[in-house]
N, CA, C and O atoms as a printed pandas DataFrame, in Angstrom:
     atom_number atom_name residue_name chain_id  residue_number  x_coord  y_coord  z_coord
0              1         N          UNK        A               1    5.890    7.950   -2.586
1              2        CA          UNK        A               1    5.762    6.781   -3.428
2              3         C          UNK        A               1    4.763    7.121   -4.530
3              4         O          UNK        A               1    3.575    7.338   -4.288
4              5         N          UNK        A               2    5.233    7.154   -5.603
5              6        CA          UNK        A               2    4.584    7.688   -6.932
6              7         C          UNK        A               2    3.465    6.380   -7.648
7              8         O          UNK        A               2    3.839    5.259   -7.993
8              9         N          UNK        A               3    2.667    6.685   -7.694
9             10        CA          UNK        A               3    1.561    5.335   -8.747
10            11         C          UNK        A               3    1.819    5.628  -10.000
11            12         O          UNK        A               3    1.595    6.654  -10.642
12            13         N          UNK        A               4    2.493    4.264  -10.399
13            14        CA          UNK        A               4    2.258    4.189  -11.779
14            15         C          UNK        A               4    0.918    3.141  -12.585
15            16         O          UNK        A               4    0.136    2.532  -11.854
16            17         N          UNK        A               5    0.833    3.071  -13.717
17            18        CA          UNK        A               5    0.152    2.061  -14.104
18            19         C          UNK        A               5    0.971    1.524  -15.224
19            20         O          UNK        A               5    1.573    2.135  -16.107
20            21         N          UNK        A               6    0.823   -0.234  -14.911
21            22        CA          UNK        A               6    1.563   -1.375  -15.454
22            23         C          UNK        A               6    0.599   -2.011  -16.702
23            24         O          UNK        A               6   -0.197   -2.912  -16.438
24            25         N          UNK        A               7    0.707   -1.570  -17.833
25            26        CA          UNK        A               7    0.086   -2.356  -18.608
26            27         C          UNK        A               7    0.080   -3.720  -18.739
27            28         O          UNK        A               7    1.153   -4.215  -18.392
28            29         N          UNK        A               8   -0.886   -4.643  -19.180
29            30        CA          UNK        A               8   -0.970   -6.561  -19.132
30            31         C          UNK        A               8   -1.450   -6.598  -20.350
31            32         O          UNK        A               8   -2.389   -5.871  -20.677
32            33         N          UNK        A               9   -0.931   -7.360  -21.098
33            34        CA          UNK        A               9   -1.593   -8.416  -22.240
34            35         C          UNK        A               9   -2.085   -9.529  -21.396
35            36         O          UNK        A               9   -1.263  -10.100  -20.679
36            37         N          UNK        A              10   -3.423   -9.941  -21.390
37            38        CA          UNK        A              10   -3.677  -10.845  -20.798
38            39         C          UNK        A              10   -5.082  -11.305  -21.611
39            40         O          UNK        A              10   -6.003  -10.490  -21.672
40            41         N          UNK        A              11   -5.249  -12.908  -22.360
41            42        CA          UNK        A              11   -6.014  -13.321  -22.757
42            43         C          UNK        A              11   -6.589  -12.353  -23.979
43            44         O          UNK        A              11   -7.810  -12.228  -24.076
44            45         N          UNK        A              12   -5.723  -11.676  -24.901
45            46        CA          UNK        A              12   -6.473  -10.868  -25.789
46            47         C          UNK        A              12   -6.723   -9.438  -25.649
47            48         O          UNK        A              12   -7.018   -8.612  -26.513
48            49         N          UNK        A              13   -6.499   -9.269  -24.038
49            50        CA          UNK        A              13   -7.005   -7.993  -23.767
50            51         C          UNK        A              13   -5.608   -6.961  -23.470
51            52         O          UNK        A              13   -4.461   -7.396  -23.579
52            53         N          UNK        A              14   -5.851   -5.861  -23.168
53            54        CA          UNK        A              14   -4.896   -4.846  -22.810
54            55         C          UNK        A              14   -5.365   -4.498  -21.525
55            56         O          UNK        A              14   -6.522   -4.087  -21.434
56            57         N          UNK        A              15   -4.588   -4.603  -20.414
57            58        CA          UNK        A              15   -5.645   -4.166  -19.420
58            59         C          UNK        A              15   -4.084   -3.170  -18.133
59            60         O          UNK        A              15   -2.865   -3.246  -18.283
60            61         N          UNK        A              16   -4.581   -2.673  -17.441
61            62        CA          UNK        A              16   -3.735   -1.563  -16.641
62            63         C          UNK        A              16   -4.230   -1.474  -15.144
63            64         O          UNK        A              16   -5.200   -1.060  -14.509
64            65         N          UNK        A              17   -2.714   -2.254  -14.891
65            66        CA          UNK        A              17   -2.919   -2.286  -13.151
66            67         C          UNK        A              17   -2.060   -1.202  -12.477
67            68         O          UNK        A              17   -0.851   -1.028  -12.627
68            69         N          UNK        A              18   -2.956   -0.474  -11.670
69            70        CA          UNK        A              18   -2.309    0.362  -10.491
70            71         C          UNK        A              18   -0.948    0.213   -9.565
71            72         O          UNK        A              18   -1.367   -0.249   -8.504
72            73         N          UNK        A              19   -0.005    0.327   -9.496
73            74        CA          UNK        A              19    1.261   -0.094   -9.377
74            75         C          UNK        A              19    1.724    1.096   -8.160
75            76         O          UNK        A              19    1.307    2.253   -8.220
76            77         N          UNK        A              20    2.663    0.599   -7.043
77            78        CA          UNK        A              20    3.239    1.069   -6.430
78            79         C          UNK        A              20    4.776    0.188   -6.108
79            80         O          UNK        A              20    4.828   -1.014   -5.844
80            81         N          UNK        A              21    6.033    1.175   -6.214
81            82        CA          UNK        A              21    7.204    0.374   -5.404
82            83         C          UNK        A              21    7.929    0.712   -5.002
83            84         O          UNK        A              21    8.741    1.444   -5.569
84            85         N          UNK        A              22    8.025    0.147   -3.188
85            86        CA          UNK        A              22    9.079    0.556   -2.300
86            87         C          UNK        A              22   10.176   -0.070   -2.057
87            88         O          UNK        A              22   10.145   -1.290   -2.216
88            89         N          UNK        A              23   11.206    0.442   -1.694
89            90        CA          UNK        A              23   12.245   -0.285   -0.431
90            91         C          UNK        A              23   11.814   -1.243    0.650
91            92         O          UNK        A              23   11.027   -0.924    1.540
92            93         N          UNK        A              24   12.464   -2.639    0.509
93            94        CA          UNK        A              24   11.773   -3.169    1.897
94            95         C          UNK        A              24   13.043   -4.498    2.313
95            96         O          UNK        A              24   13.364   -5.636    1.971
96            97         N          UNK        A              25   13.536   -3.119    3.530
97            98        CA          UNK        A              25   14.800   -4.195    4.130
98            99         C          UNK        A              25   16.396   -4.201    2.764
99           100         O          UNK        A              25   16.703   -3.135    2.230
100          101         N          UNK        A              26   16.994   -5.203    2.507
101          102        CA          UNK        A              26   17.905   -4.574    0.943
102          103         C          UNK        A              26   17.154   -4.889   -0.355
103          104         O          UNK        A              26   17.916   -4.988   -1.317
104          105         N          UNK        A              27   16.019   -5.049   -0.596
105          106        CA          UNK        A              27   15.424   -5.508   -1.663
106          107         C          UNK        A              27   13.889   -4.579   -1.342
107          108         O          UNK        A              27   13.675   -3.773   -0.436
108          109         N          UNK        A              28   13.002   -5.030   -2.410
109          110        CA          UNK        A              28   12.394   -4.045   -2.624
110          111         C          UNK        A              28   10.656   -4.445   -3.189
111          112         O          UNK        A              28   10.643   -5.004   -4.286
112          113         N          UNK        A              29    9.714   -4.284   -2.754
113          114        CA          UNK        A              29    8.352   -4.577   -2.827
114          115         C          UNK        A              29    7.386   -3.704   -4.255
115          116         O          UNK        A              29    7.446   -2.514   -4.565
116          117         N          UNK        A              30    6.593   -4.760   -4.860
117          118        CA          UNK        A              30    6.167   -4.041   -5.365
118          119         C          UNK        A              30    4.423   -4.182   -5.245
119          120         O          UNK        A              30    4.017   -5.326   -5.038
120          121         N          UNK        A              31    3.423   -3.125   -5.359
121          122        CA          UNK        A              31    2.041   -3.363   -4.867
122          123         C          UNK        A              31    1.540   -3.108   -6.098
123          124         O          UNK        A              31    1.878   -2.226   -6.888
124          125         N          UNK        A              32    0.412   -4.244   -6.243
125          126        CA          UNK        A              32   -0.415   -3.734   -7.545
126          127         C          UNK        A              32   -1.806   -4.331   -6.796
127          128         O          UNK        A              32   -2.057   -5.239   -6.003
128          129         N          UNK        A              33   -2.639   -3.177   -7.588
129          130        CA          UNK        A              33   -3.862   -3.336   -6.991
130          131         C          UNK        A              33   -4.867   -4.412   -7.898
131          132         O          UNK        A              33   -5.076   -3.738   -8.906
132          133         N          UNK        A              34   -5.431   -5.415   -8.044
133          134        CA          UNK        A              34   -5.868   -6.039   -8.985
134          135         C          UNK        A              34   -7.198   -7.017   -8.478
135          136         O          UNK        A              34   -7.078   -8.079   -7.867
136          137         N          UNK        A              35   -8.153   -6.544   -8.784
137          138        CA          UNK        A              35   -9.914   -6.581   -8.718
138          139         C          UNK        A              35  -10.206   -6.456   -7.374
139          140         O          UNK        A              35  -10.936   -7.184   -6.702
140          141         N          UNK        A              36   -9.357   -5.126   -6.908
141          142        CA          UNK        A              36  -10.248   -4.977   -5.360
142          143         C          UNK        A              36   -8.939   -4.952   -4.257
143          144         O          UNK        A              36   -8.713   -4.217   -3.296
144          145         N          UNK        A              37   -8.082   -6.253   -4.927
145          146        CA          UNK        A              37   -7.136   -6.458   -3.967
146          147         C          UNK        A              37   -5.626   -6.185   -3.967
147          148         O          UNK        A              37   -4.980   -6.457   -4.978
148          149         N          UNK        A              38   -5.064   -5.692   -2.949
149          150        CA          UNK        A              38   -3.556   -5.655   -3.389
150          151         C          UNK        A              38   -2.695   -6.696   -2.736
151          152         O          UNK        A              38   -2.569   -7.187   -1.615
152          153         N          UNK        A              39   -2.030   -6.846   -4.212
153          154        CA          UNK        A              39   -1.312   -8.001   -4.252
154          155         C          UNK        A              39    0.371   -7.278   -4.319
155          156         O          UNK        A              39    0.905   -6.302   -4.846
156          157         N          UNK        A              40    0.783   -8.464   -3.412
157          158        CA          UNK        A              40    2.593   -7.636   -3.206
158          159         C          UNK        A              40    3.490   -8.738   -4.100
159          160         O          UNK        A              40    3.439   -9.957   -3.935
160          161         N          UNK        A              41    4.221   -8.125   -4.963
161          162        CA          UNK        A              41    5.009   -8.878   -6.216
162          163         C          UNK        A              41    6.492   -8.325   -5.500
163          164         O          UNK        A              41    6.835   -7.149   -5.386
164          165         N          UNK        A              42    7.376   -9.746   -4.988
165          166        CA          UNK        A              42    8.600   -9.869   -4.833
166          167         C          UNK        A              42    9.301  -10.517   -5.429
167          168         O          UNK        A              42    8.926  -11.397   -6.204
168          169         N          UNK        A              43   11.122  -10.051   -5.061
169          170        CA          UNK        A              43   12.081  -11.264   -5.942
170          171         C          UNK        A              43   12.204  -12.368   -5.155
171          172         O          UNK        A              43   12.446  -12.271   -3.952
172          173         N          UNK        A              44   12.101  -13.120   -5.560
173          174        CA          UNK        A              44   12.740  -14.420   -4.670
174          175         C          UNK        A              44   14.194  -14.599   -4.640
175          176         O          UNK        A              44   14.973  -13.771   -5.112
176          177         N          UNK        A              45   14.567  -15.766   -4.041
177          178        CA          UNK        A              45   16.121  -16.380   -4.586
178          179         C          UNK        A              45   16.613  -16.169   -5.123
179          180         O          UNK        A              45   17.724  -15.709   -4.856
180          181         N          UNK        A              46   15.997  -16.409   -6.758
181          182        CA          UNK        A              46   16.590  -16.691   -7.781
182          183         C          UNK        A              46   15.654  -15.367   -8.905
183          184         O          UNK        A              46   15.385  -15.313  -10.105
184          185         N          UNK        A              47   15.506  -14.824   -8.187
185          186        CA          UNK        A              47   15.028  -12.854   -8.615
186          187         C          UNK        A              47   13.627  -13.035   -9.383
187          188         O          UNK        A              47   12.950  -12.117   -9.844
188          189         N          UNK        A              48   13.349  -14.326   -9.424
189          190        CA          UNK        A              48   11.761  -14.575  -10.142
190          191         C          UNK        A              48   10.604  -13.865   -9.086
191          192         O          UNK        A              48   10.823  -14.004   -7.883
192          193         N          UNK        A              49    9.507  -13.186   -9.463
193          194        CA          UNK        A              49    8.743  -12.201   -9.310
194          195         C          UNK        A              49    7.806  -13.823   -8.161
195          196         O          UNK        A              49    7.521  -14.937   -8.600
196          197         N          UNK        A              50    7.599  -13.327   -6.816
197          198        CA          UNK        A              50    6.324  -14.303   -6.335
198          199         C          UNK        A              50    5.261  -13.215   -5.964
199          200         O          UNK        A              50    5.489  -12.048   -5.647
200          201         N          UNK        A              51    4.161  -13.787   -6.060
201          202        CA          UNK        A              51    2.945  -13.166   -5.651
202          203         C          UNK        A              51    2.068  -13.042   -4.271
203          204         O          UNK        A              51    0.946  -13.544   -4.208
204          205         N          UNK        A              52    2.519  -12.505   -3.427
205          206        CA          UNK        A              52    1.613  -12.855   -2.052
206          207         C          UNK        A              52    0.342  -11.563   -2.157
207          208         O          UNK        A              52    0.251  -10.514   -2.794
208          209         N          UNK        A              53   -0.593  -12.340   -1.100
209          210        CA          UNK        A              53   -2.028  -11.623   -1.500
210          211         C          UNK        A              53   -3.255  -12.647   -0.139
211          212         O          UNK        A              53   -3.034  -13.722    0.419
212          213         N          UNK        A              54   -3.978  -12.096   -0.074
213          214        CA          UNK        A              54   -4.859  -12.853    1.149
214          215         C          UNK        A              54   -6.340  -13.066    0.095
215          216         O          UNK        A              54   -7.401  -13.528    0.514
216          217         N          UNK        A              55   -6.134  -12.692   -1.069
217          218        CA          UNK        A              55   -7.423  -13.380   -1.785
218          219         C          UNK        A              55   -7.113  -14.056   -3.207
219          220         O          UNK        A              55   -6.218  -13.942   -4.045
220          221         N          UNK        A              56   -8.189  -14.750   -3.086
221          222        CA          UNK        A              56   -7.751  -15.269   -4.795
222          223         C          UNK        A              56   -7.960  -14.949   -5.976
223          224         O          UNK        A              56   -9.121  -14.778   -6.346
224          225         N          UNK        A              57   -6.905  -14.794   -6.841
225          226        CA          UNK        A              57   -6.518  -14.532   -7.818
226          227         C          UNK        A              57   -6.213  -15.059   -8.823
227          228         O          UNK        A              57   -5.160  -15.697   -8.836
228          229         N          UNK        A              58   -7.179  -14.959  -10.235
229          230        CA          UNK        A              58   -6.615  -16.331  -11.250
230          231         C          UNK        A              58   -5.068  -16.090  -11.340
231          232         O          UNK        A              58   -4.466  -15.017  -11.295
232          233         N          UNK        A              59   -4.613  -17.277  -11.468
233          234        CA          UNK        A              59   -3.082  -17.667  -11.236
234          235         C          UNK        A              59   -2.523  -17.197  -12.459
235          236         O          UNK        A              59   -1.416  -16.660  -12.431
236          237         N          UNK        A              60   -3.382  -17.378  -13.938
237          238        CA          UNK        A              60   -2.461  -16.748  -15.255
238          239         C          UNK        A              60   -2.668  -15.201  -15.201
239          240         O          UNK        A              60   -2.230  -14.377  -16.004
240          241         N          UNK        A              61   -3.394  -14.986  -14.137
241          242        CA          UNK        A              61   -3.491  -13.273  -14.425
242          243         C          UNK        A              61   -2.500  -12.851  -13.479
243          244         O          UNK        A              61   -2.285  -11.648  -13.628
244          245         N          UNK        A              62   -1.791  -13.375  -12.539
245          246        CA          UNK        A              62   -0.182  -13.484  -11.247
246          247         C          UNK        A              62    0.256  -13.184  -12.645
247          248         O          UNK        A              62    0.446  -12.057  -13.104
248          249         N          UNK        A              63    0.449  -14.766  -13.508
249          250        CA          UNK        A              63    1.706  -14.484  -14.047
250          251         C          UNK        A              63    2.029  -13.535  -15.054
251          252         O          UNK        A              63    3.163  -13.155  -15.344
252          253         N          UNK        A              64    0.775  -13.120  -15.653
253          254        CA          UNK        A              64    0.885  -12.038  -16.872
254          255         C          UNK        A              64    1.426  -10.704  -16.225
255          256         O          UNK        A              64    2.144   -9.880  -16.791
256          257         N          UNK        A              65    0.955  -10.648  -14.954
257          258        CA          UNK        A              65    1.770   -9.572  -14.551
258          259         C          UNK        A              65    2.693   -9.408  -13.978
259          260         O          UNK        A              65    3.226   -8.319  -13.763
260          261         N          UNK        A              66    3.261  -11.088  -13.420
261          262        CA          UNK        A              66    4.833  -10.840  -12.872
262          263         C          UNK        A              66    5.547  -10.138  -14.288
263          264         O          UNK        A              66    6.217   -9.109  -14.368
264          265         N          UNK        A              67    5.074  -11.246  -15.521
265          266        CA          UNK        A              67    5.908  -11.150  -16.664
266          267         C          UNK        A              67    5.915   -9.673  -17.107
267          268         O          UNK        A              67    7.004   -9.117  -17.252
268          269         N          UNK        A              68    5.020   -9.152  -17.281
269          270        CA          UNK        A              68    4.979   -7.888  -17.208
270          271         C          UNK        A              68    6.328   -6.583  -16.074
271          272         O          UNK        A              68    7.160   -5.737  -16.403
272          273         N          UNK        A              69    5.995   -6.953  -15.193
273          274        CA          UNK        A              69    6.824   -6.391  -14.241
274          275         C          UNK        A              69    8.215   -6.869  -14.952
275          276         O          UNK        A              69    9.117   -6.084  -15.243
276          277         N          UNK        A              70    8.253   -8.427  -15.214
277          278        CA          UNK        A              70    9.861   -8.613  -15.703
278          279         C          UNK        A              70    9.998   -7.639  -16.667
279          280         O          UNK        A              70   10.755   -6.767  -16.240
280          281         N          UNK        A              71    9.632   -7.419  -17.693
281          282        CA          UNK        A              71    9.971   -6.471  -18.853
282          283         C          UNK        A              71    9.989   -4.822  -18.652
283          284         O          UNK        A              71    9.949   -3.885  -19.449
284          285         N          UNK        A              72   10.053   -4.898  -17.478
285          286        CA          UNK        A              72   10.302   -3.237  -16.697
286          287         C          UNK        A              72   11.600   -2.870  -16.163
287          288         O          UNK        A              72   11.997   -1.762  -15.802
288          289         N          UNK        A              73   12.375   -4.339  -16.179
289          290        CA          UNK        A              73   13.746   -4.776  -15.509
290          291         C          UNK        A              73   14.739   -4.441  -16.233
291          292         O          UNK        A              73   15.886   -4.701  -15.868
């Protein structure tokens, strides 16, 4: 499993999260590491990116980088 890094526009800034993605079951996981913690970015239902994670995380900085991840699609 190769690390990439995912660039973010977020609030003005340019910023680059640590990225990993596997196979998991017929669909497929993706890990980004972001202030300490890794957070796992899946498709849902309806293929929109959700965020699971056991710490908190400002919520527009989830979405700058689901959106991000979308534009990799």
């Amino acid at each position: 499993m190769d690390e990439l890094l995912l660039p973010v526009s977020f609030r003005g800034e340019e910023l680059e999260f640590p990225v990993k993605m596997y196979a998991f079951g017929y669909t497929y996981r993706i890990e980004v590491l972001v202030e300490g913690t890794t957070i796992i970015f899946d498709p849902d239902e309806e293929g929109q990116f959700r965020a699971i994670g056991d710490k908190a995380v400002d919520i527009a900085l989830l979405k700058a980088i689901a959106a991000a991840l979308e534009q990799l699609r």
